[in-house]
C-alpha positions in Angstrom: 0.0 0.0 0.0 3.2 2.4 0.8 4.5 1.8 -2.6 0.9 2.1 -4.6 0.6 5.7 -2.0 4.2 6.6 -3.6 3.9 6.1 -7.0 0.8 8.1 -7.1 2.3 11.3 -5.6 5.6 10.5 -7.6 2.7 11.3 -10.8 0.6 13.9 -8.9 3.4 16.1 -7.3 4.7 17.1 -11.0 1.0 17.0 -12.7 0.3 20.1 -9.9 3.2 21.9 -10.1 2.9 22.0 -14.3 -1.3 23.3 -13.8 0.1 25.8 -11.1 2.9 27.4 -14.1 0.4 27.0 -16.5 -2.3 29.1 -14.4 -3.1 32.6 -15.6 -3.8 35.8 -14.2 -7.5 37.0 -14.1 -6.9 40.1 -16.4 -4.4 41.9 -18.1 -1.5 40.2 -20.0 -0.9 36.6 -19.0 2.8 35.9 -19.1 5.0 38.8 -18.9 7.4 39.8 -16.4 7.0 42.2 -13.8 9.6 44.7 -15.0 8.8 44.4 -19.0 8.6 48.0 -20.5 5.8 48.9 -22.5 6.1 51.9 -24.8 3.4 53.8 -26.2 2.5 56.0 -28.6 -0.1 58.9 -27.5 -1.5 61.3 -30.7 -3.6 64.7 -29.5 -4.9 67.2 -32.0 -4.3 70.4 -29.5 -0.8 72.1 -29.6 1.1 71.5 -26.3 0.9 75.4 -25.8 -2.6 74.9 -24.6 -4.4 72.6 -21.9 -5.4 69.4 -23.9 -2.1 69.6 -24.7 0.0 70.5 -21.6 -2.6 67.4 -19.9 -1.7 64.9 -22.4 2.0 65.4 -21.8 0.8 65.7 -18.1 -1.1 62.1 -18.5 1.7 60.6 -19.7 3.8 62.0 -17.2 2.6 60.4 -14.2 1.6 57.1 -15.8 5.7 56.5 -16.3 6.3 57.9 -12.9 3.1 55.7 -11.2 4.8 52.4 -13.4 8.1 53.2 -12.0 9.4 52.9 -15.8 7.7 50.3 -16.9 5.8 52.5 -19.4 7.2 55.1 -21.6 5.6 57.3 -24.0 6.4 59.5 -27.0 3.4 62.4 -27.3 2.3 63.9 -30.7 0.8 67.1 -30.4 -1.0 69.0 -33.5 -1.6 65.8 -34.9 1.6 65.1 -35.9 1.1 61.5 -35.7 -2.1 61.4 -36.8 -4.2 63.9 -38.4 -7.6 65.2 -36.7 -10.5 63.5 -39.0 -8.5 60.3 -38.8 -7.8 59.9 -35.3 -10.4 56.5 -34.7 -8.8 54.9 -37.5 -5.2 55.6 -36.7 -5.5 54.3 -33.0 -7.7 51.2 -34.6 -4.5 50.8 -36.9 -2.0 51.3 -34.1 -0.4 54.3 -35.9 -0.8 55.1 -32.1 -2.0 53.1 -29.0 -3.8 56.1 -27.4 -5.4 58.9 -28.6 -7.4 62.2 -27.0 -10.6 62.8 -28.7 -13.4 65.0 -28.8 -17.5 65.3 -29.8 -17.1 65.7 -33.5 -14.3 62.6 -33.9 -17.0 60.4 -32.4 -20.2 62.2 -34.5 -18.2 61.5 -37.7 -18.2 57.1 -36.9 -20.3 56.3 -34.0 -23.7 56.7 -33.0 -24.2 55.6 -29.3 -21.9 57.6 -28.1 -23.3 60.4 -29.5 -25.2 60.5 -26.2 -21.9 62.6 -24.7 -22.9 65.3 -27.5 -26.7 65.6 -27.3 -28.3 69.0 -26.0 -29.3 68.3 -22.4 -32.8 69.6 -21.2 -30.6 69.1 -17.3 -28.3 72.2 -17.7 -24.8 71.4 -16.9 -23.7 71.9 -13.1 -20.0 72.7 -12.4 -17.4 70.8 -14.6 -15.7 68.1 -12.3 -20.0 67.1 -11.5 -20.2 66.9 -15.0 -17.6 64.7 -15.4 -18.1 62.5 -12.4 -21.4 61.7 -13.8 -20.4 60.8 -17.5 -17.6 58.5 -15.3 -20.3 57.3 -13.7 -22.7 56.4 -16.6 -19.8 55.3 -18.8 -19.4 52.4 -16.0 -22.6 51.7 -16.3 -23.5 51.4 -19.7 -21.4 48.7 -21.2 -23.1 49.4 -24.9 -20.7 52.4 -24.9 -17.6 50.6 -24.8 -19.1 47.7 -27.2 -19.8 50.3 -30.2 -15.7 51.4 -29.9 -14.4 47.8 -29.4 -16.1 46.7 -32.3 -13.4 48.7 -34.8 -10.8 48.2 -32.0 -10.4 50.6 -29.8 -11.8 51.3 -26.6 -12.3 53.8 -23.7 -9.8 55.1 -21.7 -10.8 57.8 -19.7 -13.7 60.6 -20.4 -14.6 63.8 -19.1 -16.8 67.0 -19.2 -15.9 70.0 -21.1 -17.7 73.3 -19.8 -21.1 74.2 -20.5 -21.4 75.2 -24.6 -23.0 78.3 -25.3 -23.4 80.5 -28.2 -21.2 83.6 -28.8 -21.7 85.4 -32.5 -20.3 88.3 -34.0 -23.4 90.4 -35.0 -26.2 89.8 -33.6 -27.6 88.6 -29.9 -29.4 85.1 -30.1 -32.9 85.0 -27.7 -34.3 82.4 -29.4 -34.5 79.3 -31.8 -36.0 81.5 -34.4 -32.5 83.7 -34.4 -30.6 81.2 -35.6 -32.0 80.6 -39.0 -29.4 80.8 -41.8 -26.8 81.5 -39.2 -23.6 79.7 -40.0 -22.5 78.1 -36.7 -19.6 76.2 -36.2 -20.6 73.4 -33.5 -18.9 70.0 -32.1 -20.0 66.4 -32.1 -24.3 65.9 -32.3 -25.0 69.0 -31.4 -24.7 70.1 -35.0 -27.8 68.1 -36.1 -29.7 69.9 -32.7 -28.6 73.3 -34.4 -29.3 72.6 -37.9 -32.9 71.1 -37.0 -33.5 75.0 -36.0 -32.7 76.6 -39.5 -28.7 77.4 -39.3 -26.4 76.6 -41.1 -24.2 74.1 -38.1 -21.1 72.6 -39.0 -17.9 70.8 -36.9 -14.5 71.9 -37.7 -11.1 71.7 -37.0 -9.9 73.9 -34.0 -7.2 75.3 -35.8 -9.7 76.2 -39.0 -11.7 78.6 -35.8 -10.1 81.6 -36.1 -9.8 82.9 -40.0 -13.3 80.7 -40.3 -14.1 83.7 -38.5 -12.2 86.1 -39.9 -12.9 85.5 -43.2 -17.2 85.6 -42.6 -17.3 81.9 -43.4 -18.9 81.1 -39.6 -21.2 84.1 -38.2 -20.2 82.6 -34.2 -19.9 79.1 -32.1 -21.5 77.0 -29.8 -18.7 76.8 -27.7 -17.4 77.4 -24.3 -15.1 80.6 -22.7 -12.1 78.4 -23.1 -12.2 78.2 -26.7 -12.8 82.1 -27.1 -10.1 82.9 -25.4 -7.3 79.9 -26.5 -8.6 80.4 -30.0 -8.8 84.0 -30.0 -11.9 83.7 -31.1 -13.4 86.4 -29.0 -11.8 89.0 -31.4 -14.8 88.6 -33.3 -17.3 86.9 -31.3 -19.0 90.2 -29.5 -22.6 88.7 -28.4 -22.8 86.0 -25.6 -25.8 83.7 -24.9 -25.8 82.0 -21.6 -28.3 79.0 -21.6 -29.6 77.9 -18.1 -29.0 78.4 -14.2 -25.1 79.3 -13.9 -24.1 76.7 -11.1 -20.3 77.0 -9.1 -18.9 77.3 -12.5 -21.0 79.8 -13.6 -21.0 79.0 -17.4 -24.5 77.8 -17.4 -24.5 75.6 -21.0 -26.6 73.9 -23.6 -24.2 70.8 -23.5 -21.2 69.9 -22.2 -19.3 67.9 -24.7 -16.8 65.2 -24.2 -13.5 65.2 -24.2 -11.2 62.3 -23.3 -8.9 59.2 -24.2 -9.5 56.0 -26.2 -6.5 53.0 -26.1 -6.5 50.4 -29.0 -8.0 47.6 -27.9 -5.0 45.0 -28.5 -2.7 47.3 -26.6 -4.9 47.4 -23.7 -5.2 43.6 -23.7 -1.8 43.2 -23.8 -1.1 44.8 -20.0 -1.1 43.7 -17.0 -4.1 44.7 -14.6 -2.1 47.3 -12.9 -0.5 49.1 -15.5 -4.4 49.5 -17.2 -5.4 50.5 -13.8 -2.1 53.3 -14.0 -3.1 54.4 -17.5 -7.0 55.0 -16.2 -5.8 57.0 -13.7 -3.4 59.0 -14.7 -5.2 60.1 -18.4 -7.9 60.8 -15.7 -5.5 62.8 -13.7 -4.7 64.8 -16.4 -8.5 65.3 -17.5 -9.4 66.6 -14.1 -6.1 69.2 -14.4 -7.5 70.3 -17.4 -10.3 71.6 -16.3 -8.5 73.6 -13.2 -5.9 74.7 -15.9 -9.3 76.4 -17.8 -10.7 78.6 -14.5 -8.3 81.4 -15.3 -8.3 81.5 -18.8 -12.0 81.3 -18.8 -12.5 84.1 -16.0 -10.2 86.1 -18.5 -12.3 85.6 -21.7 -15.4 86.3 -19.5 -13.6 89.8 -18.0 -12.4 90.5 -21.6 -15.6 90.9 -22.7 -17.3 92.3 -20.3 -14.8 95.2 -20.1 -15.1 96.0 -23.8 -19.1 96.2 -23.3 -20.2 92.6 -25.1 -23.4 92.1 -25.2 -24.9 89.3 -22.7 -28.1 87.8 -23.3 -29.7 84.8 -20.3 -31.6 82.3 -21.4 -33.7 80.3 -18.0 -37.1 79.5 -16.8 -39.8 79.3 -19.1 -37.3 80.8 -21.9 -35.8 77.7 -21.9 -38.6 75.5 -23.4 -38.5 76.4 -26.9 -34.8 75.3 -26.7 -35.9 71.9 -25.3 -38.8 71.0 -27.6 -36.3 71.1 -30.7 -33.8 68.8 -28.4 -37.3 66.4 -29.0 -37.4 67.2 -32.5 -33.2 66.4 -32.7 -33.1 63.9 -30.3 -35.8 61.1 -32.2 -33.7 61.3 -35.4 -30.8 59.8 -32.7 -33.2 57.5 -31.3 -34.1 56.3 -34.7 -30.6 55.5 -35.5 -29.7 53.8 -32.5 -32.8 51.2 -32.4 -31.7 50.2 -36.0 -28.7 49.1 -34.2 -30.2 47.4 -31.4 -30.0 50.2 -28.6 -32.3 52.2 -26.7 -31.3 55.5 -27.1 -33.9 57.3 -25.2 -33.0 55.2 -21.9 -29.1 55.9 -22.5 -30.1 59.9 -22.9 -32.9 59.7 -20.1 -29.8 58.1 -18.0 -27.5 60.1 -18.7 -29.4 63.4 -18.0 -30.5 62.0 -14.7 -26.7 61.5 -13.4 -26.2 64.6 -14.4 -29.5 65.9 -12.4 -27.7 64.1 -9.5 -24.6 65.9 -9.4 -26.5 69.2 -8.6 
């Protein structure tokens, strides 16, 4: 019986110890070493003069330092690496692993997550609230991440930008009916909101802002103070309409766009758990600094033009309900499109707006 016991451990003994090598991690990359270096290539549209910029560099920054080396970056600002209308498909290709992007990239290929773009009858409380609460719904709404994966990329990390209103050169906007045949330059869904009220909406390049402008080929934006003032679009833009109750921001808003990071989906899969978990938050990190890098230049814009006598125009109450029927008008066109593809558009937006409503 001895012998019989032995021979049978002589066989177990190795069978365990190959199943216990073989075993894999629950997540993230199943076999490499601990101190295997990962470099990455990170593509943003914005100059690195200006805060999606400076944060991206920032991101990247503290991801190394948080890794303890084990990740490196190279940063392309301007869209050196790759160029503003193609960023999906150049992170999807690997041109680059991760990639900033904004409304309009995602309105150009996508339709879901349109929902971070759609005029909000909830109006926008203070910036970080904003963003805790698309956090928030991103988590949980898995649809959002299955529309990206399914060309290969994924979400990273996404945040608020500040309320978007309108600011035109030459006339003062009250209502829907002012904006007919007004050529407005807008980001992400929003332009369909704007051109289902008669003007003339259309997304655009940042850098295409200013002699758009200049050159009478936009009459104003749907923007927010930021913008004006990184842009220099407030040379021209000299009438200001404020949509909403101002909340600890003050900036009020129609919308309040995202901005954020997407990762291709085979680089993500090919970390470790911690080192995703590093990358969420540090590109989160550097969200979040964005918006605290924006206070003073938006206080600036704001001072600059009420100094030179702009004219300011509130929109709240009651006035606000014109505004909000065309976001029904708008918003059943997106519904349309996303039951065609098997999702329920109206509960994402109705979601979405009461996270937001939460935040207040």
């Amino acid at each position: 019986m001895k012998k019989v016991l032995s021979l049978i451990l002589v066989f177990i003994m190795p069978l365990t110890l190959m199943l216990v090598g073989c075993s894999k991690p629950e997540s993230g990359a199943a076999s490499d070493s601990a101190d295997k270096v990962y470099t990455l290539k990170v593509n943003t549209h914005c100059p690195e003069t200006i805060p999606p910029g400076m944060i991206t560099q920032m991101a990247a920054d503290k991801a190394a330092e948080l890794s303890n080396g084990r990740l490196k970056f190279e940063v392309y600002f301007s869209g050196n690496m790759v160029a503003y209308d193609d960023t999906f498909i150049g992170t999807a290709d690997k041109v680059v692993d991760i990639a900033m992007v904004d409304a309009s990239m995602i309105a150009q290929s996508f339709v879901v997550n349109q929902v971070f773009s759609k005029p909000l009858k909830v109006t926008p409380p203070a910036r970080q609230k904003t963003t805790n609460a698309y956090r928030e719904f991103l988590n949980n709404n898995p649809d959002l991440n299955k529309e990206f994966e399914s060309v290969g990329v994924r979400w990273l990390s996404v945040s608020a930008l500040a309320g978007y209103n309108i600011h035109t050169k030459d006339k003062a906007i009250k209502t829907p009916e002012d904006l007919k045949g007004l050529k407005l330059e807008s980001i992400g869904d929003a332009v369909s909101y704007f051109t289902t009220m008669g003007s003339a909406a259309t997304a655009m390049d940042p850098g295409e802002y200013y002699t758009s402008l200049e050159k009478n080929m936009i009459d104003g934006q749907a923007t927010h103070w930021a913008v004006l003032n990184n842009f220099a679009t407030l040379d021209f833009e000299k009438y200001h309409t404020i949509f909403g109750e101002l909340g600890e921001d003050g900036d009020g808003g129609l919308y309040a766009p995202s901005i954020g990071f997407i990762i291709n989906s085979q680089t993500w899969e090919s970390l470790p758990a911690d080192l995703q978990d590093i990358l969420v938050e540090s590109f989160s990190y550097g969200l979040d600094e964005m918006a605290s890098m924006d206070i003073p230049i938006i206080e600036e814009a704001k001072k600059i033009c009420t100094d030179r006598g702009d004219t300011f125009v509130y929109v709240k109450g009651d006035d606000l309900k014109p505004w909000h029927d065309w976001m029904d008008v708008s918003n059943k066109e997106w519904f349309d499109a996303c039951k065609k593809l098997g999702y329920d558009g109206e509960a994402l937006y109705n979601d979405l707006c009461e996270a937001i409503k939460a935040q207040w």
